[in-house]
C-alpha positions, 0 to 999 in steps of 0.5 A: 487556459492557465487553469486547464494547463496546470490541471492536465500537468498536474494529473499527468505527474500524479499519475505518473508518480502512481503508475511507478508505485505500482510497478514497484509494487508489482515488480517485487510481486506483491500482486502476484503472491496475492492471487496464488496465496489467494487462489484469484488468478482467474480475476487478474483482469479484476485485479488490473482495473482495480488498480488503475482506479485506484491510481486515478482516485489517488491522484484526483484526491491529492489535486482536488481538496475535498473535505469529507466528514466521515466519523471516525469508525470509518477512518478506523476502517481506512486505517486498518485495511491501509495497515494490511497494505503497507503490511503486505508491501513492507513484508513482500519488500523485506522477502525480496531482498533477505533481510530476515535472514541478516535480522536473524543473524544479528540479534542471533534469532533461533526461532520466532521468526515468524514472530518478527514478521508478524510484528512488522506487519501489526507495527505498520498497520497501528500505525496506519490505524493512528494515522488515519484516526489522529493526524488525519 
């Protein structure tokens, strides 16, 4: 009874903790500029459920421990597309609370802004790629 207790808090708090990430994320609107930039509205049903598997994988896969032996090109390929995520939220992140423009002041940018951003999101995605192929 003790086990079953602690799985059902256990599940109840992942999911908790996923469910504000991502109205974090959808409050800054990263899920929305996808489907305009990306012409999928009419999948935003698609989108909801994708989601919400998500949140359910990600809080059984920090309670179960699961060891998988996956080489390291498919971890390269986690890396990668974990980069592009993390890429999109710090790029929709830093557009929603102006920080471009405050960066580009202080180091008295002209222009290559677009530089900047594009470098920001490369920066989070090796890092994503060397997380997941060597700390991993």
């Amino acid at each position: 009874m003790k086990e079953i207790i602690m799985i059902l808090i256990g599940l109840g708090a992942g999911m908790a903790i996923g469910l504000a990430v991502t109205a974090f994320i959808i409050s800054i609107g990263v899920i929305t500029k996808m489907m305009n930039v990306t012409g999928t509205k009419k999948y935003s049903d698609l989108y909801q459920n994708i989601i919400f598997i998500g949140i359910i994988t990600g809080t059984l896969a920090m309670i179960i421990d699961i060891n998988l032996s996956i080489n390291e090109m498919w971890l390269g390929v986690t890396g990668f597309f974990s980069g592009i995520f993390v890429g999109i939220v710090a790029i929709s992140l830093v557009e929603i609370i102006n920080v471009l423009p405050v960066i580009k002041e202080r180091i008295r940018l002209r222009t290559g802004i677009v530089y900047v951003v594009i470098s920001i999101a490369l920066g989070k995605m090796v890092g994503s790629i060397i997380y997941w192929t060597v700390m991993k």
